[in-house]
mmCIF file as Biopython writes it, N, C-alpha, C and O atoms, coordinates in Angstrom:
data_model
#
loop_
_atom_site.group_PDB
_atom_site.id
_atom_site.type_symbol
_atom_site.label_atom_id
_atom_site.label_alt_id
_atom_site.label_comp_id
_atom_site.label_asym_id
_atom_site.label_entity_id
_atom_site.label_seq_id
_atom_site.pdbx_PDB_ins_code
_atom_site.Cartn_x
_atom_site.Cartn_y
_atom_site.Cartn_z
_atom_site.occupancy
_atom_site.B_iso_or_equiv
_atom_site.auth_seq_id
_atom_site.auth_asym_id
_atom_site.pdbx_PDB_model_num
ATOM 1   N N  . UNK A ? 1  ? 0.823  -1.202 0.000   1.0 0.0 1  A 1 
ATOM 2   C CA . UNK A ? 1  ? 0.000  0.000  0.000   1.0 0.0 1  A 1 
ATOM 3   C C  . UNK A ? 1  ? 0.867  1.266  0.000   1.0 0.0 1  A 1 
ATOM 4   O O  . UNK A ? 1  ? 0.647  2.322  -0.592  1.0 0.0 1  A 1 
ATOM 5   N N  . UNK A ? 2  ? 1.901  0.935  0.791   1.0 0.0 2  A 1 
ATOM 6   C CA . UNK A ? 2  ? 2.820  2.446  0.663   1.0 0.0 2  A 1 
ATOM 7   C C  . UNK A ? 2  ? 3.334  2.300  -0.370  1.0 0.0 2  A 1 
ATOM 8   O O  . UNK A ? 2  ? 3.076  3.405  -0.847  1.0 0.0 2  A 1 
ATOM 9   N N  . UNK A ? 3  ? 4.078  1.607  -1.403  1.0 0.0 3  A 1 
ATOM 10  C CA . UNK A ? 3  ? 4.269  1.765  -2.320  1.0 0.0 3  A 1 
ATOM 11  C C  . UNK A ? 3  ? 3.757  2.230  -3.289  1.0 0.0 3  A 1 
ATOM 12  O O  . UNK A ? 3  ? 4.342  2.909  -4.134  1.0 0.0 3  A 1 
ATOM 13  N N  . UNK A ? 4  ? 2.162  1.809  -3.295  1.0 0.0 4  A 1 
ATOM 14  C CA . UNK A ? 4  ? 1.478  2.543  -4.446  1.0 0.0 4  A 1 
ATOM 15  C C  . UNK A ? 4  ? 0.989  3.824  -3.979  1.0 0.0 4  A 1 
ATOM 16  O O  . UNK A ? 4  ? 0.372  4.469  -4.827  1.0 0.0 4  A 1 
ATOM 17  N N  . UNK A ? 5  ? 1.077  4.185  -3.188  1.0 0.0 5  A 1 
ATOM 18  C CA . UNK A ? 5  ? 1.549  5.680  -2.600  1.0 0.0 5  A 1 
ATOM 19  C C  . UNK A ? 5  ? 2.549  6.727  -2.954  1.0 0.0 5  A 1 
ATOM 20  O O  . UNK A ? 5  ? 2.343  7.906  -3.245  1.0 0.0 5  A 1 
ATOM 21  N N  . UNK A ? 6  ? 3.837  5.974  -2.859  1.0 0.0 6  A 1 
ATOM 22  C CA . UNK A ? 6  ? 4.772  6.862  -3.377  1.0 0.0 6  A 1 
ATOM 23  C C  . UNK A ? 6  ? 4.937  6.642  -4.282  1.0 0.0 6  A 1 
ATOM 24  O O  . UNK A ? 6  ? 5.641  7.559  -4.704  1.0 0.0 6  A 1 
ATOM 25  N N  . UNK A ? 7  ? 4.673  5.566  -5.478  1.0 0.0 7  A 1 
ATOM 26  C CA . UNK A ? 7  ? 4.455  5.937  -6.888  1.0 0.0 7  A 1 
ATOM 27  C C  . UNK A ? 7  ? 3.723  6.647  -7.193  1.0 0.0 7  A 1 
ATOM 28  O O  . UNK A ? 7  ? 4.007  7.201  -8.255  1.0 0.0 7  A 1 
ATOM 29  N N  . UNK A ? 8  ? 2.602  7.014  -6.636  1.0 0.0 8  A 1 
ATOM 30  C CA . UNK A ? 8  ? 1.585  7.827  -7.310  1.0 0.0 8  A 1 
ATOM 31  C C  . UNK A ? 8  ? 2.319  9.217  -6.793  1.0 0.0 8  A 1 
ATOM 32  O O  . UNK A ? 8  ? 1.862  10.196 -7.383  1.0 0.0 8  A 1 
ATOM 33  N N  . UNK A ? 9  ? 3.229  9.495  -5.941  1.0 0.0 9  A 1 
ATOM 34  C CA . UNK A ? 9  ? 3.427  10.901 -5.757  1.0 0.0 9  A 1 
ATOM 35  C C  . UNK A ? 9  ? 4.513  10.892 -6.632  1.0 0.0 9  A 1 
ATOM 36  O O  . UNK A ? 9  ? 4.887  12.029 -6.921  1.0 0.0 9  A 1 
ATOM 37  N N  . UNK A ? 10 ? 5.170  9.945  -7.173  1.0 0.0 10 A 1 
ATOM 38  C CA . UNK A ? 10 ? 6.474  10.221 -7.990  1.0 0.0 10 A 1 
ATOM 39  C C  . UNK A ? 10 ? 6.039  10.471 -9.458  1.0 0.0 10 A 1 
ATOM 40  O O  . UNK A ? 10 ? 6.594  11.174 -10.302 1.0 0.0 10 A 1 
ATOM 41  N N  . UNK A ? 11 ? 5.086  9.841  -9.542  1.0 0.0 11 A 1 
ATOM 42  C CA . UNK A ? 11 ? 4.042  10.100 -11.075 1.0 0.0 11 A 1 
ATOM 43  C C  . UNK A ? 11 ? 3.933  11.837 -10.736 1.0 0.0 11 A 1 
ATOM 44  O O  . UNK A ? 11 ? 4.561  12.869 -10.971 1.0 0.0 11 A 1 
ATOM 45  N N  . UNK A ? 12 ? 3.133  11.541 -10.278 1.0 0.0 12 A 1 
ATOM 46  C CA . UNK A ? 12 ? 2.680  13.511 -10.267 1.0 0.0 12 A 1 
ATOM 47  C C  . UNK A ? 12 ? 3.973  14.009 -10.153 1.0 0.0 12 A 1 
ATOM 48  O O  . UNK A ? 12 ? 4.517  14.079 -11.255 1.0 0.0 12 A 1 
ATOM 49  N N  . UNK A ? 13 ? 4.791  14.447 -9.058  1.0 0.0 13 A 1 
ATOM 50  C CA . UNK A ? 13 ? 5.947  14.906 -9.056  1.0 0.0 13 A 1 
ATOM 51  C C  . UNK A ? 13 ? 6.715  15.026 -10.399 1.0 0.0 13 A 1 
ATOM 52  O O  . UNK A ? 13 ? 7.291  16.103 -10.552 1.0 0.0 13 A 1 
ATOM 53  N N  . UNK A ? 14 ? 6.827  14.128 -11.388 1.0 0.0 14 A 1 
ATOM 54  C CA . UNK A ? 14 ? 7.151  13.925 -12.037 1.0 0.0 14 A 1 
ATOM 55  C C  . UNK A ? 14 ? 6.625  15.038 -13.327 1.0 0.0 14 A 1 
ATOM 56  O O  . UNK A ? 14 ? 7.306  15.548 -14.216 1.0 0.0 14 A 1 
ATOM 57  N N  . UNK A ? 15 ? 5.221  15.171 -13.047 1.0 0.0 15 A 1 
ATOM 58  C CA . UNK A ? 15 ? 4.525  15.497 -14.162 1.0 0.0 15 A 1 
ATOM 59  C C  . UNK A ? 15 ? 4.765  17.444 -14.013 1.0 0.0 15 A 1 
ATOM 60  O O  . UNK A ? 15 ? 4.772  18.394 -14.796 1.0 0.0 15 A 1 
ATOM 61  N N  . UNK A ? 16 ? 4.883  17.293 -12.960 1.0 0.0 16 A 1 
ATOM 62  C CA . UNK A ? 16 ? 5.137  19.174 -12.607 1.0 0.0 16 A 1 
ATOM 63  C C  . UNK A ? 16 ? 6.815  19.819 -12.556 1.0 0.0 16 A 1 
ATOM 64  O O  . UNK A ? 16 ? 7.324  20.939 -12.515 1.0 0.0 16 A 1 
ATOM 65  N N  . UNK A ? 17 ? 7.403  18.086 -12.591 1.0 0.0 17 A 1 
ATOM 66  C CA . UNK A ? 17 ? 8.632  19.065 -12.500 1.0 0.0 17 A 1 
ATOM 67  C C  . UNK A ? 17 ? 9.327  18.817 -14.187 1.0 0.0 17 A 1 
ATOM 68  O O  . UNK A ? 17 ? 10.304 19.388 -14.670 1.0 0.0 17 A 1 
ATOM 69  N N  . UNK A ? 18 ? 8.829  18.233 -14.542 1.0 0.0 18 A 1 
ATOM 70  C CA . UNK A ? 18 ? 9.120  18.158 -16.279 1.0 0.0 18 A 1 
ATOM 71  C C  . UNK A ? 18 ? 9.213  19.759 -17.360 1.0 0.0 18 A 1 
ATOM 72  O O  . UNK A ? 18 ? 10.003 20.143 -18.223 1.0 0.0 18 A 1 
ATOM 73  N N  . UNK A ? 19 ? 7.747  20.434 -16.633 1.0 0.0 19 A 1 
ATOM 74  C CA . UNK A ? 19 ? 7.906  21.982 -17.253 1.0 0.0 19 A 1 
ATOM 75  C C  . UNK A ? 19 ? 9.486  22.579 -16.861 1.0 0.0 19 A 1 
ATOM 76  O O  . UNK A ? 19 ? 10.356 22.923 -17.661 1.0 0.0 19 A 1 
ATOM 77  N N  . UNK A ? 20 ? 9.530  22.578 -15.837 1.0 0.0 20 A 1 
ATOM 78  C CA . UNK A ? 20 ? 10.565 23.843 -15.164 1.0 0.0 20 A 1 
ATOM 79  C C  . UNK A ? 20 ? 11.729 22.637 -15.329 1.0 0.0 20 A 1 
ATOM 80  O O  . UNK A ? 20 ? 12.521 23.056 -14.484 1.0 0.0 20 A 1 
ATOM 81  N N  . UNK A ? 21 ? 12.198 21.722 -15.729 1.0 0.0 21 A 1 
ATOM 82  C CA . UNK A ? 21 ? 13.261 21.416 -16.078 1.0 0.0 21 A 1 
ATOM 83  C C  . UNK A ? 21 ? 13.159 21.740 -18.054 1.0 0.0 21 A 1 
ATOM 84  O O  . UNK A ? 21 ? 14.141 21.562 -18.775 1.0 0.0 21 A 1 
ATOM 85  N N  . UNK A ? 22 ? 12.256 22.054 -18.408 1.0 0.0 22 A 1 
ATOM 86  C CA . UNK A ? 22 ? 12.591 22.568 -20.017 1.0 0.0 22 A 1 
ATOM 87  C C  . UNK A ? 22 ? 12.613 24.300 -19.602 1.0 0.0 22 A 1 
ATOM 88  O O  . UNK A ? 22 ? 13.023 25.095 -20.448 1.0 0.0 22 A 1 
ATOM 89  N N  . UNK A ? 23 ? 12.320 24.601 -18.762 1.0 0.0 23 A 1 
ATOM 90  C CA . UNK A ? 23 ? 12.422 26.153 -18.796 1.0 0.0 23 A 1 
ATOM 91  C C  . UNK A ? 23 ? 13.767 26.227 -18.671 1.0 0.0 23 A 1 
ATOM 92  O O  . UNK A ? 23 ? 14.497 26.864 -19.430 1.0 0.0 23 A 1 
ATOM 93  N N  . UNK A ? 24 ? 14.248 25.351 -17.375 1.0 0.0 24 A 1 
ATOM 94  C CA . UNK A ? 24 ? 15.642 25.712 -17.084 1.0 0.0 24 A 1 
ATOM 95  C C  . UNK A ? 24 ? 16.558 25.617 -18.477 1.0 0.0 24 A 1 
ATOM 96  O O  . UNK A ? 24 ? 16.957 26.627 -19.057 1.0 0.0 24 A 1 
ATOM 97  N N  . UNK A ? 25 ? 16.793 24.458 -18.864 1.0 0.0 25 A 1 
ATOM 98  C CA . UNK A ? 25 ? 17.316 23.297 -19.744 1.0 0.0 25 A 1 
ATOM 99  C C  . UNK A ? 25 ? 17.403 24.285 -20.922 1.0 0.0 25 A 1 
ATOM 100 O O  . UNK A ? 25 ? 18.504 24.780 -21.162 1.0 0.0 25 A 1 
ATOM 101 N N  . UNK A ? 26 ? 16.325 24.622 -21.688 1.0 0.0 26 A 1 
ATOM 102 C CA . UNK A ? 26 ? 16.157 24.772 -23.472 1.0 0.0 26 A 1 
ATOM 103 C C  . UNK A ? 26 ? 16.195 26.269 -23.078 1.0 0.0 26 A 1 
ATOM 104 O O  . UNK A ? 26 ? 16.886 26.978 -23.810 1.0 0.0 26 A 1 
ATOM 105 N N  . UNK A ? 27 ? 15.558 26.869 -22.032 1.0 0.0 27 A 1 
ATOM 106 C CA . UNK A ? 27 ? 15.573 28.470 -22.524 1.0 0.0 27 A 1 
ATOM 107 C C  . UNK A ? 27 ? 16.868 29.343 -21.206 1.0 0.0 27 A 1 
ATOM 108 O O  . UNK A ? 27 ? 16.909 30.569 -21.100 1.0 0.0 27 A 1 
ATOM 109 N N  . UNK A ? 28 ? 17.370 28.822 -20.741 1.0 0.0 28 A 1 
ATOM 110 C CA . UNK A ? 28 ? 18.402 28.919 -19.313 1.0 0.0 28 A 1 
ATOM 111 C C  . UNK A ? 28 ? 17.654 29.850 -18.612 1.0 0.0 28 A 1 
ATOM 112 O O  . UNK A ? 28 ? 18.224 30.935 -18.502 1.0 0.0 28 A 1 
ATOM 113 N N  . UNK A ? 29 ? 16.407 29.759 -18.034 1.0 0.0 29 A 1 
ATOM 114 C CA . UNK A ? 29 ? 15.835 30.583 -16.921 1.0 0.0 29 A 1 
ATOM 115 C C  . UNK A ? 29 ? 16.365 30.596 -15.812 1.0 0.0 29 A 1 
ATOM 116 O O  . UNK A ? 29 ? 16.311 29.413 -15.474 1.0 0.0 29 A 1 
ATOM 117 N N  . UNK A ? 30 ? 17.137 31.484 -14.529 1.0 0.0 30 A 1 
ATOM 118 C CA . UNK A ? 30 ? 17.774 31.984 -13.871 1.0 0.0 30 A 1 
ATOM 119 C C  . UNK A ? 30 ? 16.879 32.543 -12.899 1.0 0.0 30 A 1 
ATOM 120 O O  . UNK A ? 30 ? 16.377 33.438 -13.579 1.0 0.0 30 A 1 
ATOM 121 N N  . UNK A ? 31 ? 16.390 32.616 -11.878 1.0 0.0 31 A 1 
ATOM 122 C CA . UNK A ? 31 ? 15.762 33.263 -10.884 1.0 0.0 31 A 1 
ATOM 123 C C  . UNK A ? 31 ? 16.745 34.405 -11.160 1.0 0.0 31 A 1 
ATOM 124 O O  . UNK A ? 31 ? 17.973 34.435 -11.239 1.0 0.0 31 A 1 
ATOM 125 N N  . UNK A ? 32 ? 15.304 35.807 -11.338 1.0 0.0 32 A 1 
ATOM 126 C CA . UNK A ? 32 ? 16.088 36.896 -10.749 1.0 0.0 32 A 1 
ATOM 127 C C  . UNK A ? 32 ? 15.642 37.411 -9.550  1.0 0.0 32 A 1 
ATOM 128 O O  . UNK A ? 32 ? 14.462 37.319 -9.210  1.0 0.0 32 A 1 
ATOM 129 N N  . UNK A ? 33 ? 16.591 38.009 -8.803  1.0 0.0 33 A 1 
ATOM 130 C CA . UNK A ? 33 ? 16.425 38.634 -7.511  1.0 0.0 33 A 1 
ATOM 131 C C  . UNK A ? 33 ? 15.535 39.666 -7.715  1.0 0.0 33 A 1 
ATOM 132 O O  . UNK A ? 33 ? 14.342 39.486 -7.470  1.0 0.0 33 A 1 
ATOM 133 N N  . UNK A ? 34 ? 16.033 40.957 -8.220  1.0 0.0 34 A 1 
ATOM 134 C CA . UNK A ? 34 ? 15.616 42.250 -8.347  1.0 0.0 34 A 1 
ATOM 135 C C  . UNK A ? 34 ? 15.001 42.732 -9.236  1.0 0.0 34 A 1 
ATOM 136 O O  . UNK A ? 34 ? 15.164 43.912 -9.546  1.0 0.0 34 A 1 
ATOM 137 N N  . UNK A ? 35 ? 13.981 41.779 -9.979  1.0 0.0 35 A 1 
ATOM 138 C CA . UNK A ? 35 ? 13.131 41.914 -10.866 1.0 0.0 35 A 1 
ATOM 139 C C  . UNK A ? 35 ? 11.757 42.603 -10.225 1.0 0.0 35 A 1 
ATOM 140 O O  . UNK A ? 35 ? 11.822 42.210 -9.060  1.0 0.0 35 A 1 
ATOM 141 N N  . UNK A ? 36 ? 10.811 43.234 -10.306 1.0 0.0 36 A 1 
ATOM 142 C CA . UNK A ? 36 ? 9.303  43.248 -9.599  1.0 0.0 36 A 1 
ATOM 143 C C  . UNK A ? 36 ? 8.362  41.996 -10.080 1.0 0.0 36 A 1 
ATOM 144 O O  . UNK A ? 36 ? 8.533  41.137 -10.945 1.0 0.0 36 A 1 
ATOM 145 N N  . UNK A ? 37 ? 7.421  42.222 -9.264  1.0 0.0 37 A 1 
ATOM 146 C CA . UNK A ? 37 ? 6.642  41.052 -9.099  1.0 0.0 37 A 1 
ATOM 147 C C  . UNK A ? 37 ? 6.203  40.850 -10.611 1.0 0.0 37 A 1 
ATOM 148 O O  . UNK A ? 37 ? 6.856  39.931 -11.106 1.0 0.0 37 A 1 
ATOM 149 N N  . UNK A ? 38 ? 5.420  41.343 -11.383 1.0 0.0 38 A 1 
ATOM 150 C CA . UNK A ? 38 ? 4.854  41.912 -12.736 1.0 0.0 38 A 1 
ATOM 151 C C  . UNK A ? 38 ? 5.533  41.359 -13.670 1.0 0.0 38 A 1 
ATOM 152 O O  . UNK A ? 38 ? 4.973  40.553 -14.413 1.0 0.0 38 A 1 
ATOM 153 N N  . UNK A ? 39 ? 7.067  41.720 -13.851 1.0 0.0 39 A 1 
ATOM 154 C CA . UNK A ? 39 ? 7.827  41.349 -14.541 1.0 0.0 39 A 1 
ATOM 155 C C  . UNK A ? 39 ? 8.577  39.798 -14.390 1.0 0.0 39 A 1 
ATOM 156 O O  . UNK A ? 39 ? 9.319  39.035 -15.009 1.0 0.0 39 A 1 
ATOM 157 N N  . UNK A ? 40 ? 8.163  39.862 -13.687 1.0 0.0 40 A 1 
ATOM 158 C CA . UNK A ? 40 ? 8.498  38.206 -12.813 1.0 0.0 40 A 1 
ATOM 159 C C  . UNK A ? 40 ? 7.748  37.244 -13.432 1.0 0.0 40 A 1 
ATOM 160 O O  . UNK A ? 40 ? 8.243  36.312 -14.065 1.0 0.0 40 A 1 
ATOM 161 N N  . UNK A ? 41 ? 6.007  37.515 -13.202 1.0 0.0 41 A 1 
ATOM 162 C CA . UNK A ? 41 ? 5.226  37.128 -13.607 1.0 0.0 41 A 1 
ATOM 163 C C  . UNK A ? 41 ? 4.872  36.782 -14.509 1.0 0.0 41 A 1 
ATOM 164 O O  . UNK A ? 41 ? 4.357  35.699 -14.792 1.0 0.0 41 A 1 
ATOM 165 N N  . UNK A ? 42 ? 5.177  38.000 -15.355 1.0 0.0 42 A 1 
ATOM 166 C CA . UNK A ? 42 ? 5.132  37.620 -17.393 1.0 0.0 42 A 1 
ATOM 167 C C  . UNK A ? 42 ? 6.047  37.131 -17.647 1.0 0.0 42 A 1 
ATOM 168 O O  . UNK A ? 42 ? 5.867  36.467 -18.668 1.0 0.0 42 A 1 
ATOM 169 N N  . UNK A ? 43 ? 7.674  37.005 -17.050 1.0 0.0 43 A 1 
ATOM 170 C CA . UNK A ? 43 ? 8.467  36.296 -17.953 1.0 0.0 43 A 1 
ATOM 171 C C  . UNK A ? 43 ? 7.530  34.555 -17.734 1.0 0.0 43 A 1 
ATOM 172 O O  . UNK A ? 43 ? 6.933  33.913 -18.597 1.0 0.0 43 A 1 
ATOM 173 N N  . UNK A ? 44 ? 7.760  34.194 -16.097 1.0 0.0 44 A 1 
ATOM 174 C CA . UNK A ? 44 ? 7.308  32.513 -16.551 1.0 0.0 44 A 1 
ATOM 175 C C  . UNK A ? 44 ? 6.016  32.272 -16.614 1.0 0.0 44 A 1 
ATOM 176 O O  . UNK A ? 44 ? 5.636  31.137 -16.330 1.0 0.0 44 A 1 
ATOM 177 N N  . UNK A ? 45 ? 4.858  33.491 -17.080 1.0 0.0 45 A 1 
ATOM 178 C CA . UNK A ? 45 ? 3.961  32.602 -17.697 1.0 0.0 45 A 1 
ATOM 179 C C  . UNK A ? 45 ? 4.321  32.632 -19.142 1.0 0.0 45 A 1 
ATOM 180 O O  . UNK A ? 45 ? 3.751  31.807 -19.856 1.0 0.0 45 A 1 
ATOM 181 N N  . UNK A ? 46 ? 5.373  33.639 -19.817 1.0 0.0 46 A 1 
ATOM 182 C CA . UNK A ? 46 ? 5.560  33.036 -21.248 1.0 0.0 46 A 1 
ATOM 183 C C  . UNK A ? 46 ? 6.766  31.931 -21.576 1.0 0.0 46 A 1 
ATOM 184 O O  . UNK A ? 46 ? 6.965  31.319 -22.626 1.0 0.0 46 A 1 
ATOM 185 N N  . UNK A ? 47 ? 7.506  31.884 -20.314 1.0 0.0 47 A 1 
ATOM 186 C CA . UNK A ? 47 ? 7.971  30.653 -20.499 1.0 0.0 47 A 1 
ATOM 187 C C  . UNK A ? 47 ? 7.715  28.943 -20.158 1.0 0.0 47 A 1 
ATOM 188 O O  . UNK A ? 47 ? 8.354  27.942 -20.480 1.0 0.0 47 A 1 
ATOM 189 N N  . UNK A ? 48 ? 6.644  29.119 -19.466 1.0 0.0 48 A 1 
ATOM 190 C CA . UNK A ? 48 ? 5.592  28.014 -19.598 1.0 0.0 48 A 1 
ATOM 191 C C  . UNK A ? 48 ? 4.930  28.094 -20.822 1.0 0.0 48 A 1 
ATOM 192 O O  . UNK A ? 48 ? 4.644  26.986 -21.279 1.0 0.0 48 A 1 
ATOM 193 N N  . UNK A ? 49 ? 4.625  28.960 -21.437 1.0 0.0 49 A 1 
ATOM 194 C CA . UNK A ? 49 ? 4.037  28.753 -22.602 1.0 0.0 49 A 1 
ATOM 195 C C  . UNK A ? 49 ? 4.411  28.197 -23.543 1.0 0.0 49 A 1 
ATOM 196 O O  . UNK A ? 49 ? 3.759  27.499 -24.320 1.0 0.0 49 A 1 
ATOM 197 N N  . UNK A ? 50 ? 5.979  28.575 -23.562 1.0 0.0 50 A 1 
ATOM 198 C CA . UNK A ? 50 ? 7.098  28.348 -24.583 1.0 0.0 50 A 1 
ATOM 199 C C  . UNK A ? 50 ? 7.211  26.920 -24.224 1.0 0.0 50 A 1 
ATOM 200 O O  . UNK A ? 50 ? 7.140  26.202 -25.221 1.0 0.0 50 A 1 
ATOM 201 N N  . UNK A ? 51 ? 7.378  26.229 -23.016 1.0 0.0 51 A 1 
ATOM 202 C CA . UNK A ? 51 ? 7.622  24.822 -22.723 1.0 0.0 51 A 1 
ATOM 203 C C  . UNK A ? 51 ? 6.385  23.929 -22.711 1.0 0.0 51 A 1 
ATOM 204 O O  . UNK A ? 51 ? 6.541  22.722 -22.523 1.0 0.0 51 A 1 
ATOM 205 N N  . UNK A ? 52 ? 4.928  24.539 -22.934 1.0 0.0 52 A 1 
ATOM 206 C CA . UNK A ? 52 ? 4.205  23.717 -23.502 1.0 0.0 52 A 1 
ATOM 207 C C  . UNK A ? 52 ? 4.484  23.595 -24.865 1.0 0.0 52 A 1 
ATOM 208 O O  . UNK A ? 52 ? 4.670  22.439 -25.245 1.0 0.0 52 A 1 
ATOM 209 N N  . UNK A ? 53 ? 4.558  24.443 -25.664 1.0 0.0 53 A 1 
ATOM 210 C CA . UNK A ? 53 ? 5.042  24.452 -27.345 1.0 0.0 53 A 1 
ATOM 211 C C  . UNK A ? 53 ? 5.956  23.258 -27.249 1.0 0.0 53 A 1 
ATOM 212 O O  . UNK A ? 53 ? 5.643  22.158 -27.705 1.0 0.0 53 A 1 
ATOM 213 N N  . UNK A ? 54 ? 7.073  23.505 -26.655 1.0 0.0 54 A 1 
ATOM 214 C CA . UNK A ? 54 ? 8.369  23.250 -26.770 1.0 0.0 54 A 1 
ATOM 215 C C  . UNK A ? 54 ? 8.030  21.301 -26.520 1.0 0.0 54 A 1 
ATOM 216 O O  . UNK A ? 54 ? 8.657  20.643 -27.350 1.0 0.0 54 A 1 
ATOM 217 N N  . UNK A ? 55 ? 7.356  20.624 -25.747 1.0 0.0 55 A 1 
ATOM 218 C CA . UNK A ? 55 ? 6.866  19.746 -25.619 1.0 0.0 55 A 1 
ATOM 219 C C  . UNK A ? 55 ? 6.100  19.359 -26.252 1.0 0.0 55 A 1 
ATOM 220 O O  . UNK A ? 55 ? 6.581  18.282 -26.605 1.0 0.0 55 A 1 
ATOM 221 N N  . UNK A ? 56 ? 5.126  19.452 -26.724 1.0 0.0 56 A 1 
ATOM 222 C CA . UNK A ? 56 ? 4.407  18.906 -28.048 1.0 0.0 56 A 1 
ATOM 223 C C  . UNK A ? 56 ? 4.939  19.038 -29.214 1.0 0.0 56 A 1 
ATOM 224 O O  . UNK A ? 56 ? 4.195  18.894 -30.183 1.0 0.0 56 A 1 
ATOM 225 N N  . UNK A ? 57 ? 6.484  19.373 -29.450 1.0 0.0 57 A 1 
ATOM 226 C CA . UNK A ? 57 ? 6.584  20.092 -30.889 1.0 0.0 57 A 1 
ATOM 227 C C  . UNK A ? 57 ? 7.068  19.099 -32.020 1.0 0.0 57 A 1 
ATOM 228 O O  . UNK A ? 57 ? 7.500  19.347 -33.145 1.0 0.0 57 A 1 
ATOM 229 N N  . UNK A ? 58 ? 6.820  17.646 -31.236 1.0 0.0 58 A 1 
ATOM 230 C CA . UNK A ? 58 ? 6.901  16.454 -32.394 1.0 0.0 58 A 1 
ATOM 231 C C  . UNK A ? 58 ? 5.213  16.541 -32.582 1.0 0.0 58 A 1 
ATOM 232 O O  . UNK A ? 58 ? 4.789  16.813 -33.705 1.0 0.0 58 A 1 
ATOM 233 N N  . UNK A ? 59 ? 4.466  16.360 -31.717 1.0 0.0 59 A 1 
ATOM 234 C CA . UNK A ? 59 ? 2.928  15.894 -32.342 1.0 0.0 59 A 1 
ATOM 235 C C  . UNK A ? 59 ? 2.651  17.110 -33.024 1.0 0.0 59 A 1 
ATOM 236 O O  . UNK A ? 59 ? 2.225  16.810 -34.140 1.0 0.0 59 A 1 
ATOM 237 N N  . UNK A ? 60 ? 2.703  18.609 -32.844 1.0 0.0 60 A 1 
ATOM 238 C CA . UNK A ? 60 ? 2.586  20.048 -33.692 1.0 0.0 60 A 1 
ATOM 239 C C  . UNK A ? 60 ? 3.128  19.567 -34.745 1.0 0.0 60 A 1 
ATOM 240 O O  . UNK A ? 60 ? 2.454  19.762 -35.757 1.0 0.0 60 A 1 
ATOM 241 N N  . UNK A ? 61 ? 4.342  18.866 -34.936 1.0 0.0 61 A 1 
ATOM 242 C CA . UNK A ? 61 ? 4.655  19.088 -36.473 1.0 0.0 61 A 1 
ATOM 243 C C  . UNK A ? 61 ? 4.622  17.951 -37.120 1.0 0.0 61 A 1 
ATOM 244 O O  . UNK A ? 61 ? 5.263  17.810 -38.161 1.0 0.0 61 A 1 
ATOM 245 N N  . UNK A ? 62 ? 3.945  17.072 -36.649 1.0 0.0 62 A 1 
ATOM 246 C CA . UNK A ? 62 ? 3.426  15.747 -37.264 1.0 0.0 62 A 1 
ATOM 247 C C  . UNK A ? 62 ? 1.747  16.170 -38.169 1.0 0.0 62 A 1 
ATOM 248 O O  . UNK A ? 62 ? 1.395  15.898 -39.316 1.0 0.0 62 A 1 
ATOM 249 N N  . UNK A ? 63 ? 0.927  17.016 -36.914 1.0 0.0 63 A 1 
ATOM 250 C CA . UNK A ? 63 ? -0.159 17.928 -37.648 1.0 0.0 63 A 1 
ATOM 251 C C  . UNK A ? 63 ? 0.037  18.414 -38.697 1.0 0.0 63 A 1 
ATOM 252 O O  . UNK A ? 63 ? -0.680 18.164 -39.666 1.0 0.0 63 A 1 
ATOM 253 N N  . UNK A ? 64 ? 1.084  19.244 -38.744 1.0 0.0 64 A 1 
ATOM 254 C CA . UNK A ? 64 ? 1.361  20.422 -39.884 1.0 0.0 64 A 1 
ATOM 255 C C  . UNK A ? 64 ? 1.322  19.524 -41.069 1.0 0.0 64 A 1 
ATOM 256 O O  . UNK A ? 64 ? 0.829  19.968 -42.106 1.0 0.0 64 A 1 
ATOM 257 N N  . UNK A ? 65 ? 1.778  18.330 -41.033 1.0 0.0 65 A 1 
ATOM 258 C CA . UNK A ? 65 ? 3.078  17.203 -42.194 1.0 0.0 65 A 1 
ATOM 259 C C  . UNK A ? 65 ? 1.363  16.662 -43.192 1.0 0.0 65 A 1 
ATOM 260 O O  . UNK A ? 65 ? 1.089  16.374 -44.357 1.0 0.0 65 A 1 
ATOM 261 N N  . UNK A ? 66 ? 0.603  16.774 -41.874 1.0 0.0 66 A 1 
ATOM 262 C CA . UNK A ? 66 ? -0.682 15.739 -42.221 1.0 0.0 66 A 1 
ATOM 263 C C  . UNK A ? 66 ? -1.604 16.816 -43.365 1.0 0.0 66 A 1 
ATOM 264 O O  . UNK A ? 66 ? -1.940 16.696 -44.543 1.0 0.0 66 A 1 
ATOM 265 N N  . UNK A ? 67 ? -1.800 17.957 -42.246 1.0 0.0 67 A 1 
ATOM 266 C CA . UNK A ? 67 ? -2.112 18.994 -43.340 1.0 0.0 67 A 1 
ATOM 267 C C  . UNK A ? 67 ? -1.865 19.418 -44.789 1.0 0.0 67 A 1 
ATOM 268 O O  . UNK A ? 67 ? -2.639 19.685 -45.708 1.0 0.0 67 A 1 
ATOM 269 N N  . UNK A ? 68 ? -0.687 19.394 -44.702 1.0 0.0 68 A 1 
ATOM 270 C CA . UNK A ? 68 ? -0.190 19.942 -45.890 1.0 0.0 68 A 1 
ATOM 271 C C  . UNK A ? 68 ? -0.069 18.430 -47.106 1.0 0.0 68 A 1 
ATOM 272 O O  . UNK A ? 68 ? 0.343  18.592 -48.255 1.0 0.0 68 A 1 
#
């Protein structure tokens, strides 16, 4: 029973820390200190954005291939 416990938290765990290792990884995101909150804010919601792209971008361009 504990086992399928901490698999199921290593599943999830897994599933949230996958974004912010492509933020880090593909775009080198850096905590800044002395940024304001605002600016803080918009950079990683567009770099979550960028790492959802950035993660689908075999099935996106398997679409495109089908399309065309």
């Amino acid at each position: 029973m504990i086992r399928q416990i901490e698999k199921a938290k290593a599943q999830t765990r897994a599933k949230v820390e996958h974004p912010f290792q492509v933020i880090k990884c593909q775009f080198g995101y850096t905590k800044a200190r002395f940024r304001g909150l605002a600016k803080s804010t918009a950079q990683l919601v567009t770099l979550f954005a960028l790492s959802n792209l950035w993660m689908m971008r075999k099935r996106l361009l398997m679409a495109g291939e089908v399309r065309l």
